[in-house]
TORVEXFI-407863 format. One line per field, with one value per residue (C-alpha): x, y, z; residue in three letters; residue number from 0. Coordinates in pm, whole numbers, plus 32768, in hexadecimal, padded with zeros to 4 digits. Layout:
px (X | ...)
py (Y | ...)
pz (Z | ...)
resn (ALA | ...)
resi (NUM | ...)
This chain:
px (B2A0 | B2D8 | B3F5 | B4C9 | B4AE | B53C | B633 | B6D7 | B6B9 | B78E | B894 | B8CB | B91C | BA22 | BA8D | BADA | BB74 | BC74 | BC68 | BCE7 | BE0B | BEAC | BDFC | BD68 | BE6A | BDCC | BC69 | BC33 | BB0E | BBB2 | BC27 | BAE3 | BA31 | BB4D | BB2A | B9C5 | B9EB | B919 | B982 | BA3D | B992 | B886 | B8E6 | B8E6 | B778 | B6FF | B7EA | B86F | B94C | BA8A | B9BC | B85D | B928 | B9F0 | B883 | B7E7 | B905 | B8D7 | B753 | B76A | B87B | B765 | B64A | B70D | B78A | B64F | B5CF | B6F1 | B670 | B511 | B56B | B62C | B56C | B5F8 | B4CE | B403 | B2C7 | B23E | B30B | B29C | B1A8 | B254 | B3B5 | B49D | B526 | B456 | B575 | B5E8 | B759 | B6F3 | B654 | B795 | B860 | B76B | B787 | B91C | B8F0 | B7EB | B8F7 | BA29 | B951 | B928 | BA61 | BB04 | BA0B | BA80 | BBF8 | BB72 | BA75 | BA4F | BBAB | BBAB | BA92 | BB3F | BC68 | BBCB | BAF3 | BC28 | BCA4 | BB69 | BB9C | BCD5 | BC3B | BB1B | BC0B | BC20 | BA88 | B9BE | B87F | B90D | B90B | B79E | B750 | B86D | B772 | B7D0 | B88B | B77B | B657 | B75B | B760 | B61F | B605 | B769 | B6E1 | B559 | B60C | B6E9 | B5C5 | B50C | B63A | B655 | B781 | B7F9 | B7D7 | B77A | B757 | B8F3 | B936 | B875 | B93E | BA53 | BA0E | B9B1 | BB08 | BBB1 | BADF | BB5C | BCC2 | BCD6 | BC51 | BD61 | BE90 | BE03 | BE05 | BF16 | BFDD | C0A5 | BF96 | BF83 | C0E0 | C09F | BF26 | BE85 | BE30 | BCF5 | BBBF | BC44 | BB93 | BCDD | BCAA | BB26 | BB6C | BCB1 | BBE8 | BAB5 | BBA8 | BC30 | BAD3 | BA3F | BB78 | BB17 | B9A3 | BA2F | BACE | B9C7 | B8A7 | B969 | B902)
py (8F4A | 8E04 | 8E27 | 8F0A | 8E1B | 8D2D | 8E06 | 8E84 | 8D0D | 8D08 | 8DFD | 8DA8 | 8C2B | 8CBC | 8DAB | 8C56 | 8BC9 | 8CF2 | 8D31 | 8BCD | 8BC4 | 8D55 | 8DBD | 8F04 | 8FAA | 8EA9 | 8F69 | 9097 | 9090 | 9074 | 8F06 | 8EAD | 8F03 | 8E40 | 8D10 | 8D02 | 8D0D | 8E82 | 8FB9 | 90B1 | 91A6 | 909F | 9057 | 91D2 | 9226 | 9127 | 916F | 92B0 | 92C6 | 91E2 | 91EB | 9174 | 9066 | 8FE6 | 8FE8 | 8F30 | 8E29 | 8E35 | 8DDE | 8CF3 | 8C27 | 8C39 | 8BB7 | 8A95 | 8A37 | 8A32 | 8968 | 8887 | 887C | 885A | 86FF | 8699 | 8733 | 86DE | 8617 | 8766 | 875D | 87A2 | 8702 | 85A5 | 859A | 850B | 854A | 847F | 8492 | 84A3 | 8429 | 82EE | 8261 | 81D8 | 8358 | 83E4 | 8314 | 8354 | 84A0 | 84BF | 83E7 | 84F4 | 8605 | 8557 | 8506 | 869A | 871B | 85FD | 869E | 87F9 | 87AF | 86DC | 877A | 88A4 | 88C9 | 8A12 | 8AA8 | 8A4E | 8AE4 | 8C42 | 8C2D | 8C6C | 8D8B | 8E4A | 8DF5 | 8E9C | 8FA6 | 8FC1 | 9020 | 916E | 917C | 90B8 | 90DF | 8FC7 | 8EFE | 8F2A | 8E9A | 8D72 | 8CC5 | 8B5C | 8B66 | 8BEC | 8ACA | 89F3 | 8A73 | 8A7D | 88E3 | 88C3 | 8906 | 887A | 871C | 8716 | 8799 | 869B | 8596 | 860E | 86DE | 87A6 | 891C | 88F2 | 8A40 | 8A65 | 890B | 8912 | 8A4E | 8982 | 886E | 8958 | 8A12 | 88C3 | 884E | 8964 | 8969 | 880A | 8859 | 895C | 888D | 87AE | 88AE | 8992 | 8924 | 87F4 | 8708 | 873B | 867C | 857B | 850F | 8405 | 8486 | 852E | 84B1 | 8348 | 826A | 827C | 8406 | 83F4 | 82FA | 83B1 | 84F5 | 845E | 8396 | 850A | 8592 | 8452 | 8477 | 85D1 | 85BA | 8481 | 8597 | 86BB | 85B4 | 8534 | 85B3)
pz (9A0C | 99DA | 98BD | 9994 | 9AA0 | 99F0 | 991B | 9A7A | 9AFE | 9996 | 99C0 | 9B75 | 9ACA | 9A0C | 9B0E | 9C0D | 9B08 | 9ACB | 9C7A | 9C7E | 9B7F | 9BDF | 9D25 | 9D38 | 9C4B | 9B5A | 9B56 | 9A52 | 9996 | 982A | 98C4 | 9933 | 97E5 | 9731 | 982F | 97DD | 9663 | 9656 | 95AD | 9659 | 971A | 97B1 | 98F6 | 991F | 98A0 | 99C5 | 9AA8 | 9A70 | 9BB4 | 9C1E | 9D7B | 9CD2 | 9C37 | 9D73 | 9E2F | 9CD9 | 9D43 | 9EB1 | 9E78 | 9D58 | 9E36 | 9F6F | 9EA2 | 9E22 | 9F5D | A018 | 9ED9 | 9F3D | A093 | A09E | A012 | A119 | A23C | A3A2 | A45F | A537 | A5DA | A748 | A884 | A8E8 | AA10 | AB04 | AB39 | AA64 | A8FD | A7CA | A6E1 | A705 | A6A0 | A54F | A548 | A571 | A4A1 | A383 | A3A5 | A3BB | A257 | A1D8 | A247 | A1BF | A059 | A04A | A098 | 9F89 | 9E99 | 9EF5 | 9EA7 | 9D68 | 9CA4 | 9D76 | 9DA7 | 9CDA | 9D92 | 9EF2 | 9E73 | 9E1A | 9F43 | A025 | 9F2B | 9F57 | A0DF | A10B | A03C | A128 | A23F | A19B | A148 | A22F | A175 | A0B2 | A1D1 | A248 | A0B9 | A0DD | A1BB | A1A5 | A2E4 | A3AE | A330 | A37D | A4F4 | A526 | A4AD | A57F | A6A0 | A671 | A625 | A76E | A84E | A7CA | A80A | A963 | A97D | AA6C | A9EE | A8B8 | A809 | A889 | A7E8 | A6A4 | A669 | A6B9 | A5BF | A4C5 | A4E5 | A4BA | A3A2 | A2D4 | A34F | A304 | A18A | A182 | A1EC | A0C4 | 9FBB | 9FFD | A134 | A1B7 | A167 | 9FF5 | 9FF3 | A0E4 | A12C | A00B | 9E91 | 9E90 | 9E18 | 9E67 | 9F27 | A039 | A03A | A08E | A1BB | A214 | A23B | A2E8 | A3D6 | A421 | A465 | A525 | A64F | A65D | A69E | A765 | A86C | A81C | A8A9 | A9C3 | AB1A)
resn (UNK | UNK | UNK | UNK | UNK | UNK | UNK | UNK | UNK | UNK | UNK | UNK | UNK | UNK | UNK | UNK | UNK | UNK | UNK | UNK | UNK | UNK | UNK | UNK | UNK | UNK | UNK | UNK | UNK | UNK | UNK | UNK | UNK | UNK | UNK | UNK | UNK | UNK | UNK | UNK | UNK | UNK | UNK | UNK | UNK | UNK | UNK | UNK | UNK | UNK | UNK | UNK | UNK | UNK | UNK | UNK | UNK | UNK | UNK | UNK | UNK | UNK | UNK | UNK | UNK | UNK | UNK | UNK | UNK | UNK | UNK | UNK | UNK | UNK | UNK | UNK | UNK | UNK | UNK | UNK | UNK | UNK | UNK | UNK | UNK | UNK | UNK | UNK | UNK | UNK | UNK | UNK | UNK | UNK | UNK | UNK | UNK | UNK | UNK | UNK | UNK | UNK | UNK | UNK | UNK | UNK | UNK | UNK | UNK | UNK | UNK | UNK | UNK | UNK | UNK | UNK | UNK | UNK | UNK | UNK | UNK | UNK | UNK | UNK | UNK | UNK | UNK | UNK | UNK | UNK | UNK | UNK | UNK | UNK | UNK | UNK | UNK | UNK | UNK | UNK | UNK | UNK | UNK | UNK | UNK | UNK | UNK | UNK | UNK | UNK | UNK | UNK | UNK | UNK | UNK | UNK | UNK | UNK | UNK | UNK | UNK | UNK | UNK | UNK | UNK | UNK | UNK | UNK | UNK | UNK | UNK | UNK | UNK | UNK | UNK | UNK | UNK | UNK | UNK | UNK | UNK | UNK | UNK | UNK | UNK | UNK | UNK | UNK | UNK | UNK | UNK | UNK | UNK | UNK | UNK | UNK | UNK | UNK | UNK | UNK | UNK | UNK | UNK | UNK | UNK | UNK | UNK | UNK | UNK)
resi (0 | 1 | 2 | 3 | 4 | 5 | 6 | 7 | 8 | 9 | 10 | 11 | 12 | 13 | 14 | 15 | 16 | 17 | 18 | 19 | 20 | 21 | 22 | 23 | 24 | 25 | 26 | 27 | 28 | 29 | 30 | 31 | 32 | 33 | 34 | 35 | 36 | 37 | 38 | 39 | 40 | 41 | 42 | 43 | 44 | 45 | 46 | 47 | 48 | 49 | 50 | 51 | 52 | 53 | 54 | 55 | 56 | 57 | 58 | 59 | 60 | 61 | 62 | 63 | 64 | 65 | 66 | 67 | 68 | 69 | 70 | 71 | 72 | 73 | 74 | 75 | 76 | 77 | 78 | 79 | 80 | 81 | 82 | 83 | 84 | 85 | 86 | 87 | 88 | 89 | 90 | 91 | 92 | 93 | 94 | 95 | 96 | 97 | 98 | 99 | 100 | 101 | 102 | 103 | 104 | 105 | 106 | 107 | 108 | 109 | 110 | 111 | 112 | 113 | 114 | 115 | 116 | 117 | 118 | 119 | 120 | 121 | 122 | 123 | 124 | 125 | 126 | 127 | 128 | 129 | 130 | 131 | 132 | 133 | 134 | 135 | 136 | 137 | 138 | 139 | 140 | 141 | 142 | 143 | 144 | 145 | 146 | 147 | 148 | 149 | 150 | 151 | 152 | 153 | 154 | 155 | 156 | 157 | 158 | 159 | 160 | 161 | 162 | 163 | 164 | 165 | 166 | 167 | 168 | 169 | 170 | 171 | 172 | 173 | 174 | 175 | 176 | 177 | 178 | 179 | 180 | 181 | 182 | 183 | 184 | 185 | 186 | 187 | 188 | 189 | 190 | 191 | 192 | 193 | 194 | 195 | 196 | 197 | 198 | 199 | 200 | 201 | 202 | 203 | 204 | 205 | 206 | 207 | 208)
């Protein structure tokens, strides 16, 4: 069990890759066994279906992001006692540098992964059980709106949906859009504080009353 595992964790790899450089037009499985360097006619005896391999993506990209993540977890826990926040200011601005490190390391290192996360978005407008596996975004919620409760923000499930929405815009205007011309290099030092500056005026106005 364990080898297939990690022979479809093998061939999804390559898939991102190839999702990355051509989009979804990119993704056959005679590219993906040539990507990974195996002989023709192995990406089809594990996946024997273009949809099995799209959801083999789809998963392998959710399991590495929530690996991603879990090591930079927004602070959670119950409410405070009394009323009042639990997060302080230094809280906050620690955690708008957590957020900026991450998405730096998703247009860096990850950058191929972010980009075919957003092809296998647009194709999940078309099968939406592809959604319910691309589950980053809704972890990501549920911390969203834990971390401004627990900052003392008005609505805060309506607001961490908020921040989450412009947490991920802002990573796309990066990539692909306006921002890839114009903000700091990524992985710099200037793009890290450039993105947490971004993401500290926004829980600035998410935690004001």
């Amino acid at each position: 069990m364990a080898g297939r595992t990690n022979r479809v964790a093998l061939l999804a790899d390559a898939a991102i890759e190839l999702l990355a450089e051509g989009g979804m037009r990119a993704l056959t499985h005679r590219a993906v066994d040539t990507r990974a360097g195996l002989p023709l006619g192995s990406t089809s005896a594990y996946l024997r279906t273009r949809q099995a391999l799209i959801e083999a993506v789809v998963q392998r990209l959710a399991d590495l992001d929530r690996a991603d993540l879990a090591g930079h977890e927004l602070p959670t826990g119950a409410p405070p006692p009394v009323p009042g926040p639990a997060l302080s200011e230094e809280d906050l601005d620690r955690l708008a540098a957590g957020v900026g490190d991450l998405l730096d390391r998703w247009l860096t290192v990850g950058r191929s992964r972010t980009l075919a996360r957003y092809a296998c978005l647009l194709e999940a407008v078309h099968r939406p059980e592809l959604r319910r596996i691309l589950g980053h975004g809704t972890l990501l919620r549920v911390q969203a709106r834990d971390l401004l409760a627990r900052a003392g923000a008005p609505e805060p499930d309506r607001r961490g949906d908020q921040l989450v929405a412009f947490v991920d815009g802002l990573l796309f205007d990066r990539l692909v859009g306006a921002g890839a011309l114009t903000a700091p290099t990524p992985g710099t030092p200037a793009s890290r504080a450039d993105l947490a500056a971004a993401v500290r005026a926004l829980l600035r106005a998410l935690t004001a009353a």
